[in-house]
DONU-560127 format. One record per residue: x, y, z of N, C-alpha, C in turn. Coordinates in steps of 0.02 Angstrom, whole numbers, plus 50000, padded with zeros to 5 digits. Example, Ala and Ser with C-alpha at 12.3 -4.5 7.8 and 13.67 -1.06 7.14 Angstrom:
! residues 2
506604971650390506154977550390506604983550390
506424988850354506844994750357506455000250394
! end
This chain:
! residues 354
494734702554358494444707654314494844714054317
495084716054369495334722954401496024720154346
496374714854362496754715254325496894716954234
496444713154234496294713254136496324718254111
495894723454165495454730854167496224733154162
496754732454195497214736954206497834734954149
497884728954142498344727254093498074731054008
497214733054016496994732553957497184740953951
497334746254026497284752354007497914753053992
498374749154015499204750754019499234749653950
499064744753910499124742253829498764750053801
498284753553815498034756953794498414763253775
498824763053859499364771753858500034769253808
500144763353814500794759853772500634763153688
500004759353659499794764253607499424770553591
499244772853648499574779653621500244785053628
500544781153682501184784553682501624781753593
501464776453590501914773853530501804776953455
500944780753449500804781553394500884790053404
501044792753453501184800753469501914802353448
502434795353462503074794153479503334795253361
502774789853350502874788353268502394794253230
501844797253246501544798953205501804809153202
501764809753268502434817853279502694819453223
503194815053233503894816253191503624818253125
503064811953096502824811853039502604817953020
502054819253069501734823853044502084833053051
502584833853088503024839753097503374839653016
503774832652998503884832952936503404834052880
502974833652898502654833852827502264840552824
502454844852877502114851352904502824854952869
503194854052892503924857652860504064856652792
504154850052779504484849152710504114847052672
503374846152669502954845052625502434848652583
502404850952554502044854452508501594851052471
500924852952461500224849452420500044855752376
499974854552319499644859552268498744856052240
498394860552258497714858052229497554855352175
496924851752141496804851452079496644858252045
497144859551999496854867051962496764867251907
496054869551897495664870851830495974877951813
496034879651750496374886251717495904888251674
495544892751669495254895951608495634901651567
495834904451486496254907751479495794911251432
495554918251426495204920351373495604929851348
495194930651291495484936651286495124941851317
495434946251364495354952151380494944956951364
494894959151297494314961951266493794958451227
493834952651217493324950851166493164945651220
493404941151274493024935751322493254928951281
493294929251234493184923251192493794917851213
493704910851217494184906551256494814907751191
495504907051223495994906351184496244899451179
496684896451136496584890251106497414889851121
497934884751143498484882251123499084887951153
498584891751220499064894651263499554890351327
500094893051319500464889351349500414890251430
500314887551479500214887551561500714882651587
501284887651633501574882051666501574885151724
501464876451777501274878051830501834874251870
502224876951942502744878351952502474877952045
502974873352082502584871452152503364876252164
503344879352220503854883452238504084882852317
504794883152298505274882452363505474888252365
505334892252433505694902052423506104900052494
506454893652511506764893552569507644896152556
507904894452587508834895152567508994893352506
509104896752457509514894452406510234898852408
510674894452385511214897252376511494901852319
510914900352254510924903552198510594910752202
510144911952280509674916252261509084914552257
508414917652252508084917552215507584911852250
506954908952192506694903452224506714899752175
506594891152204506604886352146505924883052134
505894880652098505284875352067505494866852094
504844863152144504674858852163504814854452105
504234856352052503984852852004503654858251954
503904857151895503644859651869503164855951819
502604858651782502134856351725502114859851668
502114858251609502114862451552501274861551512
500824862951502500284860451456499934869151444
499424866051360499234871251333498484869251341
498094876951333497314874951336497324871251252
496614871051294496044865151232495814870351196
495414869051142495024873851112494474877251150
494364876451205494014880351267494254883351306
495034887751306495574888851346495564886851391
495434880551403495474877251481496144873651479
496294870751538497104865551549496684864751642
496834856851648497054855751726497644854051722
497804854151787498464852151840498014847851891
498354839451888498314835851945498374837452006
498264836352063498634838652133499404836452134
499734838852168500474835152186500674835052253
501254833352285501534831452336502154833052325
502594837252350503354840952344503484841052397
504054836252405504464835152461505164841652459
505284844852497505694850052500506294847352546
506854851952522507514851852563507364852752629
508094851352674508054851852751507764860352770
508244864952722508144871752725507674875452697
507404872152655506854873152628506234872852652
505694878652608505054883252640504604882052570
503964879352607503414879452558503004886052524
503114886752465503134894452447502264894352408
501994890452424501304889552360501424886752306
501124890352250501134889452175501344895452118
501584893952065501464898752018501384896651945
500814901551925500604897651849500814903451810
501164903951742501254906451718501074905951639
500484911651630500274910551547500494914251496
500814912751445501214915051389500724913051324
500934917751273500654916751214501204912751173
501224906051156501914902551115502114908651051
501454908851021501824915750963502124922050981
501984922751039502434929151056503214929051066
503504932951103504174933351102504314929751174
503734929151222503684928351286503814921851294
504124919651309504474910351304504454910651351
504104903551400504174899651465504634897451462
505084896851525505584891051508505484885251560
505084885751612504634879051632505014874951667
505564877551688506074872751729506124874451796
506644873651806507094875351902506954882551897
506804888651858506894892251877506114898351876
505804900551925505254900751924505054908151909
504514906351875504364914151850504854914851762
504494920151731504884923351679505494925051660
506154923151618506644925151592506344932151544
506534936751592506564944751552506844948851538
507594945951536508264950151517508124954051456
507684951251421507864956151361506994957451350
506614957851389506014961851382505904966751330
506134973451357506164978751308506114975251225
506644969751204506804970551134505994965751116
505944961951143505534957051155504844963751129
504854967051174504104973051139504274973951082
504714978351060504784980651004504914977450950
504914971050969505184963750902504174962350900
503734963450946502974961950922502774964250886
502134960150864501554959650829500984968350863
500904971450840500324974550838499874975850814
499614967550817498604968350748498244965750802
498544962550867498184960050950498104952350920
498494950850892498634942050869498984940950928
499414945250974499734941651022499684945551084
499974941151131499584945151200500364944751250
500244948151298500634949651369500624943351393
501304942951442501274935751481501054939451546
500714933951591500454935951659500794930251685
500604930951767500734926651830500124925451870
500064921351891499664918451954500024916151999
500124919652065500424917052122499924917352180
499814911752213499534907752273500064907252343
500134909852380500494907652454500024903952490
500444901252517500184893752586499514900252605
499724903852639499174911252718498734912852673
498754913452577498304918152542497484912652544
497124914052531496494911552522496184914452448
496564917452410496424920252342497054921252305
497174920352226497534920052206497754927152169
498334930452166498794935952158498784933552053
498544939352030498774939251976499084945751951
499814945951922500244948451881500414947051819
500334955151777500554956851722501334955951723
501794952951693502424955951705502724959651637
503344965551666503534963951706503434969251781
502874971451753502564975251805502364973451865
502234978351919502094976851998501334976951989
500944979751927500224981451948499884972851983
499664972352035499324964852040498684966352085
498104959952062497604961552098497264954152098
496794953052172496494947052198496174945052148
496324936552122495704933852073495404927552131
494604928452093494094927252167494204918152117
494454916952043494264911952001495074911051968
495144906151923495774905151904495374907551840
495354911151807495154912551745495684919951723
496074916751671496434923051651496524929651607
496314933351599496054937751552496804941651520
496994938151458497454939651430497604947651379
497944952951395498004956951381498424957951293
497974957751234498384958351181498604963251150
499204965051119499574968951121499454971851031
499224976251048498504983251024499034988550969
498854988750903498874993550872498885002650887
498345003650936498355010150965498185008351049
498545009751101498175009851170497545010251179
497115013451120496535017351150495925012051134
496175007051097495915000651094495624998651145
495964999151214495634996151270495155000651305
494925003551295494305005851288493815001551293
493834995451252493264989251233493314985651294
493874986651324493694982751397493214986551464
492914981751469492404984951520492604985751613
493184981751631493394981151680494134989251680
493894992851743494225000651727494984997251741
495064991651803495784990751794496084988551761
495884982751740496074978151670496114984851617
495914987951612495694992651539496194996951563
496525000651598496975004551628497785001951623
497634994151633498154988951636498594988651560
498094986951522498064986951455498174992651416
497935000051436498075004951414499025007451414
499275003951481499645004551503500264999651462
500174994551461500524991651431500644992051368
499994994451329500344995251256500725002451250
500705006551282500955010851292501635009551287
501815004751342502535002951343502734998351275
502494995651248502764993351172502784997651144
502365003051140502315008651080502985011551081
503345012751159503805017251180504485012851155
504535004651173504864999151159504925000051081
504595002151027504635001350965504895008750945
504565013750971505315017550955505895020850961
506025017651043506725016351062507245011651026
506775006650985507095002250940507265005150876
506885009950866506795012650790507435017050802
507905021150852508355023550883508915020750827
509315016450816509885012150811510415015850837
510915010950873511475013250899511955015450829
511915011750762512145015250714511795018350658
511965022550646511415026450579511775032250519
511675027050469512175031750420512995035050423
513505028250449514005031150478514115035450530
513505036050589513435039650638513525034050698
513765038150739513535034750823512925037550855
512505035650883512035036750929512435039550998
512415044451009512725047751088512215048851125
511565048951105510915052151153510325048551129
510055044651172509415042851177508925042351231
508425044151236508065044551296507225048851271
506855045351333506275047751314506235059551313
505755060851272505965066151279505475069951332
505785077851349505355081251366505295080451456
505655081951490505565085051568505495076951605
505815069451560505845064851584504975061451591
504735063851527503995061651522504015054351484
503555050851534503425043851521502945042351469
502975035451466502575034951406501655034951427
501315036251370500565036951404500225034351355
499355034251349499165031151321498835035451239
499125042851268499075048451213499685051651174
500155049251212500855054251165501415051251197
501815048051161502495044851180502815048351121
503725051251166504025053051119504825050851143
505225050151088505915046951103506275052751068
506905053751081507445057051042508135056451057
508665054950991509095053051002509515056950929
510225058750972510735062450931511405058250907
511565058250831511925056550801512475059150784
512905056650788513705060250775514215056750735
514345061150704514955057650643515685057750690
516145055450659516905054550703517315059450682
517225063050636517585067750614517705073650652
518125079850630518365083550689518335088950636
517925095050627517335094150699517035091950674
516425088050710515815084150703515055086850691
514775080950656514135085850607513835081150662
513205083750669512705080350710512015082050696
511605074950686510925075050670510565073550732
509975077350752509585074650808508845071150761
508645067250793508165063950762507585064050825
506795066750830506195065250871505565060150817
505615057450892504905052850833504195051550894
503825055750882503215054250928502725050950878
502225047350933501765043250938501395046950960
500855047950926499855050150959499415045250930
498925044350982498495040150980497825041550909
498145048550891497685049050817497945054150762
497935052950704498385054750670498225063450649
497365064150676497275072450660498025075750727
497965074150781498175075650833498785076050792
499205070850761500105071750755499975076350693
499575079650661499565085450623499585090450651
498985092450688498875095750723499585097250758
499885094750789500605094950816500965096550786
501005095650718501525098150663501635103050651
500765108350639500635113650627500945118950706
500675117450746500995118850803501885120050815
502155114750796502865113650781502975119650727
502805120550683502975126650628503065133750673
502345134150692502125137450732502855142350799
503025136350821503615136750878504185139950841
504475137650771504955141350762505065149450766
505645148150816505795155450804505855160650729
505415168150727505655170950675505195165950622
504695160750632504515156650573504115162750519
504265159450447503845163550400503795156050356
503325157450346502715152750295503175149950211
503505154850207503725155750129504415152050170
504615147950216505275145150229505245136950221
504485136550234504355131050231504335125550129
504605121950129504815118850068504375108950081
504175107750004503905101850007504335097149971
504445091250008504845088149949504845081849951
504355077649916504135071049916504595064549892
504835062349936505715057549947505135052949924
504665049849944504105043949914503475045849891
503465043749837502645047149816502065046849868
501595053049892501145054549924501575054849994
502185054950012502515056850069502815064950052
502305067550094502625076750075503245075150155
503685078550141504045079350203504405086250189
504225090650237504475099650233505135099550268
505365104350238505885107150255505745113250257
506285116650323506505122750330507315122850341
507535126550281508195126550296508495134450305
508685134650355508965144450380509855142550381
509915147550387510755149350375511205143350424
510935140650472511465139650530510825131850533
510265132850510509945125150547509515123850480
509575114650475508845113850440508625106750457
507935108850449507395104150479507145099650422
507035092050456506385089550384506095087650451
505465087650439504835082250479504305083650427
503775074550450503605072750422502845069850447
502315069150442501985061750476501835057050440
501915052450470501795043450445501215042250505
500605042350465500315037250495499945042150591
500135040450643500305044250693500575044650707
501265045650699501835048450726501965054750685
502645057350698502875065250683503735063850696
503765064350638504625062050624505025069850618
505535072950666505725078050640506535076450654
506725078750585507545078150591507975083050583
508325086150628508645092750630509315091050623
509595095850587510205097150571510705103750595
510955103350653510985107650696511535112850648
511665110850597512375113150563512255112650472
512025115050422511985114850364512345109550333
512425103350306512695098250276512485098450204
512905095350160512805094850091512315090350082
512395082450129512025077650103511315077550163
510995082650187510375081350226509785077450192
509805078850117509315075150097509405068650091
510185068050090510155057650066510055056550139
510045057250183510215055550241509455055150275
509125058050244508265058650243507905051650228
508445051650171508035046850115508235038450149
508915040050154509035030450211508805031150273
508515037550300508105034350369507415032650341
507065033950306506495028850260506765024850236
507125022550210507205016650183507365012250241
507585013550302507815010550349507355010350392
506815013550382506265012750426505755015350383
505245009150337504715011350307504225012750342
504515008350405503715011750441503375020750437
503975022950444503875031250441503915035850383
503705028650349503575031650282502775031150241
502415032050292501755029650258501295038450263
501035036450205500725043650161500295048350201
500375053850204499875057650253498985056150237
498525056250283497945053650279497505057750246
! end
């Protein structure tokens, strides 16, 4: 018996030394180089109105942030799918076997509007292509038909998931995968209708930056046989906000000496305000008298004034909310045609005072 007893404990230490010997290795590997992504349900709705969005694009992206030689981090696996008419989409679980040098980085889901300018590209390379952001704003839609791309990023240590606007740093804990898509708003002050102060702050914020994106675009590097030498936001390096964005940029002919037009174009969030500003603007000129001021309607119901003095003349105008003023630092023959192809070249700033 003593024997059996002893042959039966020695068989006993044999397997477990043998399954410590095989199962180790296993399990160290699959602690290092293995990566598991959950089943994930996605909800995608709009931001201000709640309502589910339909045929948004979600790609979800298992991530390696270990050694690459390129830089950067890569995609495990990636998934491409759009919500249902309930903005919902799952993702199966997966299993991502990683390189020797390679580090299990979580997940990242990334939701884009297909109509926007914001293109997934859903491959090896993780996260957003935003080289050309900026043009990307100012090439949008502003009736809120289209929305901002966001991020959802998950790490192995997090217990809640990280959501980002890009291509901004603003990010904050979501307790749910439900994404509240930010659409890109006619006036900032739109978001108002959102009831959440950061989301609504978020949003205020971002259209801001299209507003500023559209007329840095409205800028052109060429204009009327001119070069653009100066562009930049104006005024003591003031950013854009959700009440007054302004750009200005100076034009120069090649000739010797050179005529030069400066062009300002602000944005206010209401069109009494970019009057109100106008009158103000009169106001500022030095030496101004009332009887200098001239009306002269380049499009019917577009008054646009002029002041023209010995050495300078001015046209500005408003369209809409903005305040178009174009100075002529030097008396030119042709200021008025030169009036007339920046409306034609931009109707936007040509719409009739209210």
């Amino acid at each position: 018996m003593r024997t059996v007893a002893t042959r039966w404990y020695r068989r006993k230490w044999v397997i477990a030394v043998l399954s410590f010997v095989i199962l180790a290795p296993c399990g160290i590997y699959i602690y290092l180089f293995v990566g598991i992504t959950p089943p994930l349900s996605v909800e995608v709705v709009d931001a201000i109105t709640g309502k589910p969005l339909h045929d948004m694009d979600v790609c979800m992206q298992a991530i390696d942030d270990g050694f690459n030689y390129g830089g950067g981090v890569n995609a495990l696996r990636s998934v491409l799918l759009s919500t249902d008419a309930n903005g919902k989409v799952f993702f199966w679980p997966t299993i991502n076997t990683m390189s020797i040098l390679g580090h299990w980085g979580g997940y990242s889901l990334q939701v884009s509007d297909p109509n926007s300018n914001f293109n997934i590209s859903c491959g090896s390379h993780v996260g957003f292509a935003l080289e050309h952001f900026r043009d990307d704003l100012a090439a949008s839609r502003t009736d809120g038909t289209q929305y901002f791309p966001v991020e959802l990023v998950r790490r192995p240590i997090s217990t809640s998931t990280v959501q980002r606007f890009l291509p901004w740093t603003n990010q904050h804990q979501m307790d749910s995968n439900v994404v509240h898509l930010i659409p890109i708003l006619p006036n900032p002050q739109a978001c108002d209708q959102i009831h959440n102060s950061q989301s609504q702050e978020e949003c205020k914020q971002f259209n801001a930056e299209t507003e500023s994106a559209i007329l840095q675009d409205m800028l052109p590097q060429y204009f009327a046989g001119m070069i653009r030498v100066i562009a930049k936001p104006f005024g003591d390096g003031m950013s854009a906000s959700a009440d007054r964005i302004q750009y200005i940029a100076t034009y120069s002919t090649q000739s010797i000496p050179a005529d030069y037009v400066v062009i300002m174009i602000e944005q206010f969030s209401d069109a009494r305000i970019a009057m109100d500003h106008q009158n103000d603007l009169l106001h500022a000129i030095p030496n101004y008298d009332r009887k200098m001021v001239t009306d002269d309607e380049i499009i019917p119901g577009q008054k646009i004034k002029w002041i023209k003095e010995a050495q300078t003349s001015r046209a500005f105008w408003i369209s809409g909310q903005r305040l178009i003023l174009i100075t002529f630092p030097r008396p030119v023959v042709n200021d008025r045609n030169l009036v007339v192809q920046w409306v034609i070249h931009h109707p936007s700033t040509a719409v009739p005072e209210p």
